[in-house]
mmCIF file as gemmi writes it, N, C-alpha and C atoms, coordinates in Angstrom:
data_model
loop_
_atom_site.group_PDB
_atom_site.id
_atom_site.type_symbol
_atom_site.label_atom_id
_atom_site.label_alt_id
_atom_site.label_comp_id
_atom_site.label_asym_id
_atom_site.label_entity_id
_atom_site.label_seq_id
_atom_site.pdbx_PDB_ins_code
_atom_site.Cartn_x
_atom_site.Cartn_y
_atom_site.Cartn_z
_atom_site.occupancy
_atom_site.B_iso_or_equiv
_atom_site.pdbx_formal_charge
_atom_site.auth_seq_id
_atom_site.auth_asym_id
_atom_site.pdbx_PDB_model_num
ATOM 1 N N . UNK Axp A 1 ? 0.959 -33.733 23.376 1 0 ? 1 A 1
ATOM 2 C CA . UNK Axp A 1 ? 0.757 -34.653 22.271 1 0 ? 1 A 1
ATOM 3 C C . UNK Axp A 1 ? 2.028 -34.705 21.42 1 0 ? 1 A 1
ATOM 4 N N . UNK Axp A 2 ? 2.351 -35.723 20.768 1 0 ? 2 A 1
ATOM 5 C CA . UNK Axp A 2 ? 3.546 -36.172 20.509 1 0 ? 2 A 1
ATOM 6 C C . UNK Axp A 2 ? 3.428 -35.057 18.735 1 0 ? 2 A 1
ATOM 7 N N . UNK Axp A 3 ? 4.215 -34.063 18.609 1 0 ? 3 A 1
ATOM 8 C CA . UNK Axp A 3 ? 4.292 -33.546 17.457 1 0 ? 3 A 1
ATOM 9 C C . UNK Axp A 3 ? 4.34 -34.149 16.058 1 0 ? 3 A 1
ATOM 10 N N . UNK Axp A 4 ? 4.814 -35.551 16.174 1 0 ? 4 A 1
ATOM 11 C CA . UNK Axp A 4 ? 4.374 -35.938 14.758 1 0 ? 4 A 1
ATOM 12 C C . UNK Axp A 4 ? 3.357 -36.257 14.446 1 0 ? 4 A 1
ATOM 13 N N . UNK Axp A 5 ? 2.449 -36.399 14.983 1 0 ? 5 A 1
ATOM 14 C CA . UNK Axp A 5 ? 0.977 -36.799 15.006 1 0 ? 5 A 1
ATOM 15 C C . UNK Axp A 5 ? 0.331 -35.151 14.567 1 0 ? 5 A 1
ATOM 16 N N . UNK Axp A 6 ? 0.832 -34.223 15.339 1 0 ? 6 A 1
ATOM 17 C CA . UNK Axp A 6 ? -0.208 -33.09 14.825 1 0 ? 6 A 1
ATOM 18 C C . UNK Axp A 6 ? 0.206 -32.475 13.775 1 0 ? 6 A 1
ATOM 19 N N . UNK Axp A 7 ? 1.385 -33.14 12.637 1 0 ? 7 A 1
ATOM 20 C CA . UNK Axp A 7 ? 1.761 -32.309 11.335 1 0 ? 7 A 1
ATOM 21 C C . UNK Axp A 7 ? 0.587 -33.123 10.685 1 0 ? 7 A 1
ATOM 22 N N . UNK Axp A 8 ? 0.425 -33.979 10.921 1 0 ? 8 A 1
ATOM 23 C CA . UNK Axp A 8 ? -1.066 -34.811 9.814 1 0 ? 8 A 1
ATOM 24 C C . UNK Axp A 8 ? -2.573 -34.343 10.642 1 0 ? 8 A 1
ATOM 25 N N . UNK Axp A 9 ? -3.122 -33.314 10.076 1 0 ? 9 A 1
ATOM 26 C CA . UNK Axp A 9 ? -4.946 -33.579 10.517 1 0 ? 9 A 1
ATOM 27 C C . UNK Axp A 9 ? -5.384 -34.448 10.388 1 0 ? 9 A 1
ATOM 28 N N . UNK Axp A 10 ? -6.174 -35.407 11.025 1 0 ? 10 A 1
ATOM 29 C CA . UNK Axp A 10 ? -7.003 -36.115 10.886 1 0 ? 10 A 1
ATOM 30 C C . UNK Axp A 10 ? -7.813 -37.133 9.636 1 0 ? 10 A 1
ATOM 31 N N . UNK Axp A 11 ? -8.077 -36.023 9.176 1 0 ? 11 A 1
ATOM 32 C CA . UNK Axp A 11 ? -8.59 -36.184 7.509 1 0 ? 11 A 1
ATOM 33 C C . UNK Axp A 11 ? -7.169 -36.182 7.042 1 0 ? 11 A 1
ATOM 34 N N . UNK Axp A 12 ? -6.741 -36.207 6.934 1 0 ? 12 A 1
ATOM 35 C CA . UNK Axp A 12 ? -5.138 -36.277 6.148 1 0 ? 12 A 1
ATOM 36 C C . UNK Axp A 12 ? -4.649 -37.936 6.361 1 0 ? 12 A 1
ATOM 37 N N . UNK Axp A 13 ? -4.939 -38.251 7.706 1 0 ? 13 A 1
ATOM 38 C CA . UNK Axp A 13 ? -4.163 -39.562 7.841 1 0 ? 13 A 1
ATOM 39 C C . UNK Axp A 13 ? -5.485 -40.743 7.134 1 0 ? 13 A 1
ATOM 40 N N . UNK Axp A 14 ? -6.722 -40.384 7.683 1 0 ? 14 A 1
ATOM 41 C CA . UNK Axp A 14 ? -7.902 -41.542 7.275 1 0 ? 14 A 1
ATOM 42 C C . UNK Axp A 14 ? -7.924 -40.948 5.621 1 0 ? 14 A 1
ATOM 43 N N . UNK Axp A 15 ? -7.805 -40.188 4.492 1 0 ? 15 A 1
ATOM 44 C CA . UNK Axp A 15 ? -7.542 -40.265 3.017 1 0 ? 15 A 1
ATOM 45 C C . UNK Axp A 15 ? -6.634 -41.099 2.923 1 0 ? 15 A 1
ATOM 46 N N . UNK Axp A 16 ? -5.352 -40.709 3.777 1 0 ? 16 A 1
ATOM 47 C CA . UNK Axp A 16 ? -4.088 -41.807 3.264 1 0 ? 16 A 1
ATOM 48 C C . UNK Axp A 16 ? -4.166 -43.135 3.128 1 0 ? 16 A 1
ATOM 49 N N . UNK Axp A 17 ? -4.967 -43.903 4.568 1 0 ? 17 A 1
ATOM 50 C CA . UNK Axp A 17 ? -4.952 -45.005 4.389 1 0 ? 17 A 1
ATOM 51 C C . UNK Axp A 17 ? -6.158 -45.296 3.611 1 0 ? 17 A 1
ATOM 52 N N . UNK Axp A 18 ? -7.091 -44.786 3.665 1 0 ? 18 A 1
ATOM 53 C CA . UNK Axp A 18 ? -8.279 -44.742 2.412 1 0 ? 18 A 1
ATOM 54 C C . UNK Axp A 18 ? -8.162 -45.392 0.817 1 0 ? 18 A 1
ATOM 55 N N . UNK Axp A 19 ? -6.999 -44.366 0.886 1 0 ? 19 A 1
ATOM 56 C CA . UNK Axp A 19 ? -6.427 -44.311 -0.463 1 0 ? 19 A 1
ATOM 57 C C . UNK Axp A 19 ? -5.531 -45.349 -1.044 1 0 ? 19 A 1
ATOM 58 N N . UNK Axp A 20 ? -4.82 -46.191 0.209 1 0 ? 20 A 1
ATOM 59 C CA . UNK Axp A 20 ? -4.06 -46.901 -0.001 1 0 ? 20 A 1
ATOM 60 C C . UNK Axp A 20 ? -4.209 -48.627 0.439 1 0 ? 20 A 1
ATOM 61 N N . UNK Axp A 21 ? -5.385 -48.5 1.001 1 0 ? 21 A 1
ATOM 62 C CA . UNK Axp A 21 ? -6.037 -49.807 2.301 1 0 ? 21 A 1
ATOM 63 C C . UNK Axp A 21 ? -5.781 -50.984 1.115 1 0 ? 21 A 1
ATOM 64 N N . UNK Axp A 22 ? -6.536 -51.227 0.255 1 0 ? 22 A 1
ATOM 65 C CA . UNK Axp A 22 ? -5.837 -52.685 -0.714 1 0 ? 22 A 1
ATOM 66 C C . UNK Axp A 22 ? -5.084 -52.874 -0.733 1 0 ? 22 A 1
ATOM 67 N N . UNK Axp A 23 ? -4.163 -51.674 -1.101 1 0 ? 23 A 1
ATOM 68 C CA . UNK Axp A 23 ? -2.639 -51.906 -1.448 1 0 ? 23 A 1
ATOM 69 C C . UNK Axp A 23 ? -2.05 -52.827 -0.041 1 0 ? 23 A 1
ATOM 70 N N . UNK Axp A 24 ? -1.967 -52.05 0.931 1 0 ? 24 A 1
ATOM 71 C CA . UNK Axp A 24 ? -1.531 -52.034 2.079 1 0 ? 24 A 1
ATOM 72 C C . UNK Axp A 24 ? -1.907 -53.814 2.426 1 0 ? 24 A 1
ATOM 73 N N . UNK Axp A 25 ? -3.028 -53.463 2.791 1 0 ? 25 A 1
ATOM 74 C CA . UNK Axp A 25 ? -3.657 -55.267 2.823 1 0 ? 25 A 1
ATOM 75 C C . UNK Axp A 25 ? -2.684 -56.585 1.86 1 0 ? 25 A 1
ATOM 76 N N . UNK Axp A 26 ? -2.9 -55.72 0.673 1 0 ? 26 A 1
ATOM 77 C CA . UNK Axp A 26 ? -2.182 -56.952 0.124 1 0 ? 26 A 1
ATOM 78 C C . UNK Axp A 26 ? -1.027 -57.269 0.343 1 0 ? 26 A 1
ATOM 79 N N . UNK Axp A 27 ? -0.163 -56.687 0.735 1 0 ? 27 A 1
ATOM 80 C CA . UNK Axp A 27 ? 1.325 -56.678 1.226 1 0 ? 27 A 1
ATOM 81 C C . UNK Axp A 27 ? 1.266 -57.157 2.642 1 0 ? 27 A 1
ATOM 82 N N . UNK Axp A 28 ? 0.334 -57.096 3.056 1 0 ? 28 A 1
ATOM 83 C CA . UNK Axp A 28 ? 0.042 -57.51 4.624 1 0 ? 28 A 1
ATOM 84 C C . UNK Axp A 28 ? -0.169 -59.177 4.474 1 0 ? 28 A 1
ATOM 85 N N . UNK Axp A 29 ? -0.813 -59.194 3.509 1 0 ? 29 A 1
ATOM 86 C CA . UNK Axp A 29 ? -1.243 -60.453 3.279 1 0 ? 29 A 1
ATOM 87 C C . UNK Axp A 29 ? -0.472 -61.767 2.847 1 0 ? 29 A 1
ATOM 88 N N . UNK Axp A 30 ? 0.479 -60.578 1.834 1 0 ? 30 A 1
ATOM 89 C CA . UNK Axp A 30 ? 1.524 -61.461 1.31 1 0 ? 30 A 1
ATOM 90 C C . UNK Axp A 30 ? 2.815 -61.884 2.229 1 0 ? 30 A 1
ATOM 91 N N . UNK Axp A 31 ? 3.007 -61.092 2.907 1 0 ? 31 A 1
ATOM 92 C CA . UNK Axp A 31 ? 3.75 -61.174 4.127 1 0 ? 31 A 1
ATOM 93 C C . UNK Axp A 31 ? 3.518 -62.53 4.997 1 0 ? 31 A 1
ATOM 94 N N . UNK Axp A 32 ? 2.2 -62.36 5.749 1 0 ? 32 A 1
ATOM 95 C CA . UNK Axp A 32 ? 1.576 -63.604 6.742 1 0 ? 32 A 1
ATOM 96 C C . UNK Axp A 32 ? 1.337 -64.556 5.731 1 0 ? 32 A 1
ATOM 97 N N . UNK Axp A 33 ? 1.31 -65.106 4.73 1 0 ? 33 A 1
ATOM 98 C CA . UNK Axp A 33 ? 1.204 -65.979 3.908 1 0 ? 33 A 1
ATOM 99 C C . UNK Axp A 33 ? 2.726 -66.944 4.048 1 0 ? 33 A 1
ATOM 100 N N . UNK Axp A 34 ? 4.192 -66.045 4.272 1 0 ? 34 A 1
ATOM 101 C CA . UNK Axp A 34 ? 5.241 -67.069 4.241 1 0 ? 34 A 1
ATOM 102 C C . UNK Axp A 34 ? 5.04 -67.795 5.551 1 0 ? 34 A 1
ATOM 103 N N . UNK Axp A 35 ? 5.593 -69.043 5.482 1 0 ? 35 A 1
ATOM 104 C CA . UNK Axp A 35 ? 5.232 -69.947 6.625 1 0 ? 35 A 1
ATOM 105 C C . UNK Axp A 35 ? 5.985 -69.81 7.345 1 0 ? 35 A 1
ATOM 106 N N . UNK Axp A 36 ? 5.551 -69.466 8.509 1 0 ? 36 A 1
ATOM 107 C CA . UNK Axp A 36 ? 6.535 -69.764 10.067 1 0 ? 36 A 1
ATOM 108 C C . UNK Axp A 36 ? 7.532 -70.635 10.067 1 0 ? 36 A 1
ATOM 109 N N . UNK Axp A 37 ? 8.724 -70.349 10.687 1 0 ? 37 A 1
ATOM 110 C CA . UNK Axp A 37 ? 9.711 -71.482 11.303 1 0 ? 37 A 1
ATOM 111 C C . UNK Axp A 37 ? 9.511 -70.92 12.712 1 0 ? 37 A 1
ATOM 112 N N . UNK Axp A 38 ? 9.147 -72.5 13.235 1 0 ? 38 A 1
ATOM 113 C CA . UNK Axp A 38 ? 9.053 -72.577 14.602 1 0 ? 38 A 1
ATOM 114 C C . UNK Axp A 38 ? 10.014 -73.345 14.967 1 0 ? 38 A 1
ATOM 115 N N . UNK Axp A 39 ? 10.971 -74.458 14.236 1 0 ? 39 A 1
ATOM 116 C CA . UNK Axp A 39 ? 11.688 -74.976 15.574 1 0 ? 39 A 1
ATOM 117 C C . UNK Axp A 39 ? 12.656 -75.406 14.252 1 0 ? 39 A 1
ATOM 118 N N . UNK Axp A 40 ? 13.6 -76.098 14.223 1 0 ? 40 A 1
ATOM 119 C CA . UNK Axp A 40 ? 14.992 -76.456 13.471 1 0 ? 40 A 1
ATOM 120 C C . UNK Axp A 40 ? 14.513 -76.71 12.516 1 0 ? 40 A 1
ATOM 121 N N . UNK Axp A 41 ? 13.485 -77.62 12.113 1 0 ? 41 A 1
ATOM 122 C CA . UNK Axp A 41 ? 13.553 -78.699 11.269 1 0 ? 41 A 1
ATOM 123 C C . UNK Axp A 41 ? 12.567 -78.369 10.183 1 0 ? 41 A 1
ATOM 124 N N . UNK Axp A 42 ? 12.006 -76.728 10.1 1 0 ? 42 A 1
ATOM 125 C CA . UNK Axp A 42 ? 11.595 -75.975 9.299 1 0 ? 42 A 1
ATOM 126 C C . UNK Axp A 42 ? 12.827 -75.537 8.47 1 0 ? 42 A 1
ATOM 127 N N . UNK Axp A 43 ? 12.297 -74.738 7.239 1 0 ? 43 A 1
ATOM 128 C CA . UNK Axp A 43 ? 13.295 -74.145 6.758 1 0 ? 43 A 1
ATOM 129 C C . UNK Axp A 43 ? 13.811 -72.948 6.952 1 0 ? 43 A 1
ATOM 130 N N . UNK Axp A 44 ? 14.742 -73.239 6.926 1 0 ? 44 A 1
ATOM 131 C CA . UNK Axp A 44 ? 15.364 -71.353 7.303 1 0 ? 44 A 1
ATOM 132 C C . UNK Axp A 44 ? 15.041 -70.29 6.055 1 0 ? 44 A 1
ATOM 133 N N . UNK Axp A 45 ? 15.128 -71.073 4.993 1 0 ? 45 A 1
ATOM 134 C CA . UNK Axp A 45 ? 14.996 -70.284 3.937 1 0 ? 45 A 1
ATOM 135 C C . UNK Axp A 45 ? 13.641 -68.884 3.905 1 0 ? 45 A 1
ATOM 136 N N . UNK Axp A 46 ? 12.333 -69.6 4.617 1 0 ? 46 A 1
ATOM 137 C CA . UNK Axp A 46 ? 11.727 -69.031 5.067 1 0 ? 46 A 1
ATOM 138 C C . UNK Axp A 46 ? 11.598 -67.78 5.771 1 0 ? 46 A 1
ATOM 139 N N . UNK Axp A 47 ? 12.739 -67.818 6.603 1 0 ? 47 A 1
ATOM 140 C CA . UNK Axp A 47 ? 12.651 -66.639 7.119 1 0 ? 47 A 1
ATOM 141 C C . UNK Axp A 47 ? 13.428 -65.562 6.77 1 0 ? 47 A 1
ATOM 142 N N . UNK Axp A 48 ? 14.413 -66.034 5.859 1 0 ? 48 A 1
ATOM 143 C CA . UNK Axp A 48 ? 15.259 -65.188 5.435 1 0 ? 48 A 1
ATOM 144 C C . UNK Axp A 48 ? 14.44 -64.597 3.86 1 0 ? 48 A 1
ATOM 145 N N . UNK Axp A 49 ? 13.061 -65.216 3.503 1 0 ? 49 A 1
ATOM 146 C CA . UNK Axp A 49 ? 12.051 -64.551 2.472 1 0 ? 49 A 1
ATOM 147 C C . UNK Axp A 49 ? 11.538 -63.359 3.694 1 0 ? 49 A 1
ATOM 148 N N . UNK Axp A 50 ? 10.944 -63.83 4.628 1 0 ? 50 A 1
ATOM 149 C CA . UNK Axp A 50 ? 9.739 -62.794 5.631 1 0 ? 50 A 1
ATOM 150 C C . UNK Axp A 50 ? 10.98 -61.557 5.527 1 0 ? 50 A 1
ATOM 151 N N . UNK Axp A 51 ? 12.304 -61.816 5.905 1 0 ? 51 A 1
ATOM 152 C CA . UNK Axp A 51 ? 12.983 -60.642 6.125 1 0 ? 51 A 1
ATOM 153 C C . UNK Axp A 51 ? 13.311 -59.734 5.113 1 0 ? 51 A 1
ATOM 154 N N . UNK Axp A 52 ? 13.255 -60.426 3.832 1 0 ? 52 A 1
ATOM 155 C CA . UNK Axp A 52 ? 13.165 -59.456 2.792 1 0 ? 52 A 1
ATOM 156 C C . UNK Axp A 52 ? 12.292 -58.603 2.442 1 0 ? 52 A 1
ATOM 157 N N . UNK Axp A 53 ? 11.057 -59.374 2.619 1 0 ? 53 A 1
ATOM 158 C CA . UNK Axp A 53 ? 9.995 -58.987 2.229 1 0 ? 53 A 1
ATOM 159 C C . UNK Axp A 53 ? 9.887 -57.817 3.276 1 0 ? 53 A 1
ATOM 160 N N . UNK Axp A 54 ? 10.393 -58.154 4.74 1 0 ? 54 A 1
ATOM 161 C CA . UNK Axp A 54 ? 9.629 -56.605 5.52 1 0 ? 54 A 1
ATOM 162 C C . UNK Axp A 54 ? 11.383 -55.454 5.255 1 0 ? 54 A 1
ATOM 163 N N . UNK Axp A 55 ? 11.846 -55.934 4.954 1 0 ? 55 A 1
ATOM 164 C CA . UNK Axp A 55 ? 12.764 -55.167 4.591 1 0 ? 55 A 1
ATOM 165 C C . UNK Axp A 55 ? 12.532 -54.213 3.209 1 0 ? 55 A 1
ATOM 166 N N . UNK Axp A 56 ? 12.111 -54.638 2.542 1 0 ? 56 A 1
ATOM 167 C CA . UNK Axp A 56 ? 11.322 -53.867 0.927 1 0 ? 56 A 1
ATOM 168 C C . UNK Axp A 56 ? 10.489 -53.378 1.679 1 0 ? 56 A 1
ATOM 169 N N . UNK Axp A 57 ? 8.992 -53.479 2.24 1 0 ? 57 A 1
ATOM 170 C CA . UNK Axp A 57 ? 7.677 -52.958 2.947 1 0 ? 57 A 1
ATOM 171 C C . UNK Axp A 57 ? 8.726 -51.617 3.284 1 0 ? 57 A 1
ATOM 172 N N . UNK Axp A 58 ? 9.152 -51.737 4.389 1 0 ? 58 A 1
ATOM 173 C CA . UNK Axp A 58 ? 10.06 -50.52 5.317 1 0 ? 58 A 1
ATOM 174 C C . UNK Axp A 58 ? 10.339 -49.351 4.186 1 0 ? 58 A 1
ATOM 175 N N . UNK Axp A 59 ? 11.408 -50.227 2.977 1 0 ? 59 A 1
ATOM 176 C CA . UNK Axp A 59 ? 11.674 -49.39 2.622 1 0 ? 59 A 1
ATOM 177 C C . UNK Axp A 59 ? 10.873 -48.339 1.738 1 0 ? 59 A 1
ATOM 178 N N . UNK Axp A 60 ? 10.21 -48.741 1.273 1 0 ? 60 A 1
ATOM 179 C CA . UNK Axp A 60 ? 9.029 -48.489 0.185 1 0 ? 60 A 1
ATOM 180 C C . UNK Axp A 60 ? 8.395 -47.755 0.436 1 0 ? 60 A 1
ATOM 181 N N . UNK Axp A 61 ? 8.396 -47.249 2.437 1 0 ? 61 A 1
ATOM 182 C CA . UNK Axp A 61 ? 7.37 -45.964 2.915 1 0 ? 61 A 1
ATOM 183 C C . UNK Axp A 61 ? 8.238 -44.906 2.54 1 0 ? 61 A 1
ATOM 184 N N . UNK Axp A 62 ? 9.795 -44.572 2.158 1 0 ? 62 A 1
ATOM 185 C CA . UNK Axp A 62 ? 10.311 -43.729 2.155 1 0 ? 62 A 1
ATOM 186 C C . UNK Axp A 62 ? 10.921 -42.528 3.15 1 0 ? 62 A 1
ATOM 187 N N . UNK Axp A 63 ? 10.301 -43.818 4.663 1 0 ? 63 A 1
ATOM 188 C CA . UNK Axp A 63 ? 10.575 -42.874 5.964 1 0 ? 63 A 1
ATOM 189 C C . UNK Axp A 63 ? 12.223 -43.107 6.153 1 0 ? 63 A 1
ATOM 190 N N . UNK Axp A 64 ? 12.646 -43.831 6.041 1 0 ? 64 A 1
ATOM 191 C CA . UNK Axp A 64 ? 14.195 -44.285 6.643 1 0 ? 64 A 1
ATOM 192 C C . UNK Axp A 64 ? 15.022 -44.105 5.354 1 0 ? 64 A 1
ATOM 193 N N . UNK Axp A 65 ? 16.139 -43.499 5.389 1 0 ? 65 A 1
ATOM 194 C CA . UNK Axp A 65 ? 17.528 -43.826 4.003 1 0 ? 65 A 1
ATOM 195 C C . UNK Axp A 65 ? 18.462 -44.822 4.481 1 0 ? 65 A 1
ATOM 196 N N . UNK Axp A 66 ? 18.199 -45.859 5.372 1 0 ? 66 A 1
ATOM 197 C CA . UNK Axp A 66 ? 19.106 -46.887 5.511 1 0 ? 66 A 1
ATOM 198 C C . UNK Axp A 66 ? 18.024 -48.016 6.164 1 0 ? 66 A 1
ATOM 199 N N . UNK Axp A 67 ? 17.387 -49.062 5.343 1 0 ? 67 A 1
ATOM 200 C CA . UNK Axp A 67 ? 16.893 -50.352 6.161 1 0 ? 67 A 1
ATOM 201 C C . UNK Axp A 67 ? 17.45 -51.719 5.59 1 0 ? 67 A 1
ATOM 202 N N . UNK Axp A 68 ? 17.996 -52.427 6.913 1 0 ? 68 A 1
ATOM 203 C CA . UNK Axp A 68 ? 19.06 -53.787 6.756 1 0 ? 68 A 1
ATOM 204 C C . UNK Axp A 68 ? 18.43 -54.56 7.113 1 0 ? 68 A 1
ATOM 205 N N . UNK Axp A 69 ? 18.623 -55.751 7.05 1 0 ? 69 A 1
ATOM 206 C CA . UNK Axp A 69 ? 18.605 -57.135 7.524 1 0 ? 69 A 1
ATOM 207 C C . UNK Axp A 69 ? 19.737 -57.584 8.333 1 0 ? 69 A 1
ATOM 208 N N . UNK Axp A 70 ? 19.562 -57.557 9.682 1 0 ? 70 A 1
ATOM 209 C CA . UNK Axp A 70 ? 20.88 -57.804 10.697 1 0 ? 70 A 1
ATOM 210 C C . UNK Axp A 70 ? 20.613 -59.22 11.132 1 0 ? 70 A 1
ATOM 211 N N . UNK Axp A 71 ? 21.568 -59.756 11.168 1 0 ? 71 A 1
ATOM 212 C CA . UNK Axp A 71 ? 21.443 -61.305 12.074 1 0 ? 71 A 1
ATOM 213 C C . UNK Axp A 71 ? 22.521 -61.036 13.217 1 0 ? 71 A 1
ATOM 214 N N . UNK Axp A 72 ? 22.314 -62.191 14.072 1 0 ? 72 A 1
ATOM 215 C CA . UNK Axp A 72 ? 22.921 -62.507 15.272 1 0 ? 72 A 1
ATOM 216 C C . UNK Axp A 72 ? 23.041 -63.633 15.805 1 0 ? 72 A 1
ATOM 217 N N . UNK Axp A 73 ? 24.226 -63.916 16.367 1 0 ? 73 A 1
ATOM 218 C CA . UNK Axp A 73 ? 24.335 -65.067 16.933 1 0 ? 73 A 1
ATOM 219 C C . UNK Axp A 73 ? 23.443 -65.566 17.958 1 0 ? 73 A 1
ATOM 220 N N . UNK Axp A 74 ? 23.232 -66.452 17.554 1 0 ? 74 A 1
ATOM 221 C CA . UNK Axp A 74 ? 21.672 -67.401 18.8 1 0 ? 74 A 1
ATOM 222 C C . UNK Axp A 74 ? 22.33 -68.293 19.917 1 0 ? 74 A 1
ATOM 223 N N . UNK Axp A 75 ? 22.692 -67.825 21.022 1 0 ? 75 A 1
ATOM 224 C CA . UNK Axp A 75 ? 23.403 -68.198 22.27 1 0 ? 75 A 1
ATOM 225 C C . UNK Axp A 75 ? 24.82 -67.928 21.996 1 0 ? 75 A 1
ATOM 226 N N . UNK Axp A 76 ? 25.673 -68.914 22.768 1 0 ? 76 A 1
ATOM 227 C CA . UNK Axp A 76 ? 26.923 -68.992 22.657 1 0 ? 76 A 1
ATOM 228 C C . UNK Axp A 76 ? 27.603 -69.669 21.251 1 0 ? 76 A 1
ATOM 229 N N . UNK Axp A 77 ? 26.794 -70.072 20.539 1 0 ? 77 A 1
ATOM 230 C CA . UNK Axp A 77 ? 26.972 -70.781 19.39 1 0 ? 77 A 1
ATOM 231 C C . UNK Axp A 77 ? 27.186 -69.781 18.044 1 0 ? 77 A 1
ATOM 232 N N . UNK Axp A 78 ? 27.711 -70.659 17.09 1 0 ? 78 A 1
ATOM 233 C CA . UNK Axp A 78 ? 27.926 -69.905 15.735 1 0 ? 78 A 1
ATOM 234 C C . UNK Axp A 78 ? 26.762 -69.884 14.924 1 0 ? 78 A 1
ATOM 235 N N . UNK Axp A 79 ? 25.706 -70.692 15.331 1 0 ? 79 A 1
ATOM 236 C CA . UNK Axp A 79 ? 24.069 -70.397 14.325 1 0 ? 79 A 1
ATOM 237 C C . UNK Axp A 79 ? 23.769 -69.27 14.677 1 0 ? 79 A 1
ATOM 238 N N . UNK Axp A 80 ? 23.587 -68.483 13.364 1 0 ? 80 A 1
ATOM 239 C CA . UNK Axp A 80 ? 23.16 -67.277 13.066 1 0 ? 80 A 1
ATOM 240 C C . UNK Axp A 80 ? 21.23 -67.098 13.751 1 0 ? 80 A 1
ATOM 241 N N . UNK Axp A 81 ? 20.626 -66.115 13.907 1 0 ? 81 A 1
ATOM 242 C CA . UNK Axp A 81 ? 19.154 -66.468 14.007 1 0 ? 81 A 1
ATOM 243 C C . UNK Axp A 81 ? 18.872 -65.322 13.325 1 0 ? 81 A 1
């Protein structure tokens, strides 16, 4: 069994999310609420909100000391994705 799983008992992990399930939800919620870009003629702006937003979420668990927002070039072209 994968050792990070057995530093939390059981009852340790179902209090946590217990304790925290609204919270959690609502950030879940607020998240799937920004609107999809599916094809060009959406806004980009959009997605560059979703990426903030899961970029704060990430950071906010306090598991990682470094979370970015990376882009990349989308084919051979200079549009970023």
């Amino acid at each position: 069994m994968d050792s990070r799983v057995d530093a939390f008992p059981d009852d340790s992990i179902d209090s946590y999310l217990q304790s925290c399930a609204s919270g959690l939800l609502g950030e879940l919620s607020a998240l799937v609420a920004i609107p999809s870009v599916s094809w060009p003629s959406f806004d980009a702006q959009r997605v560059h909100e979703s990426a903030a937003m899961t970029r704060q979420l990430i950071q906010d668990t306090g598991l990682f000391s470094d979370v970015a927002i990376v882009r990349a070039s989308m084919g051979a072209g200079e549009e970023l994705g």
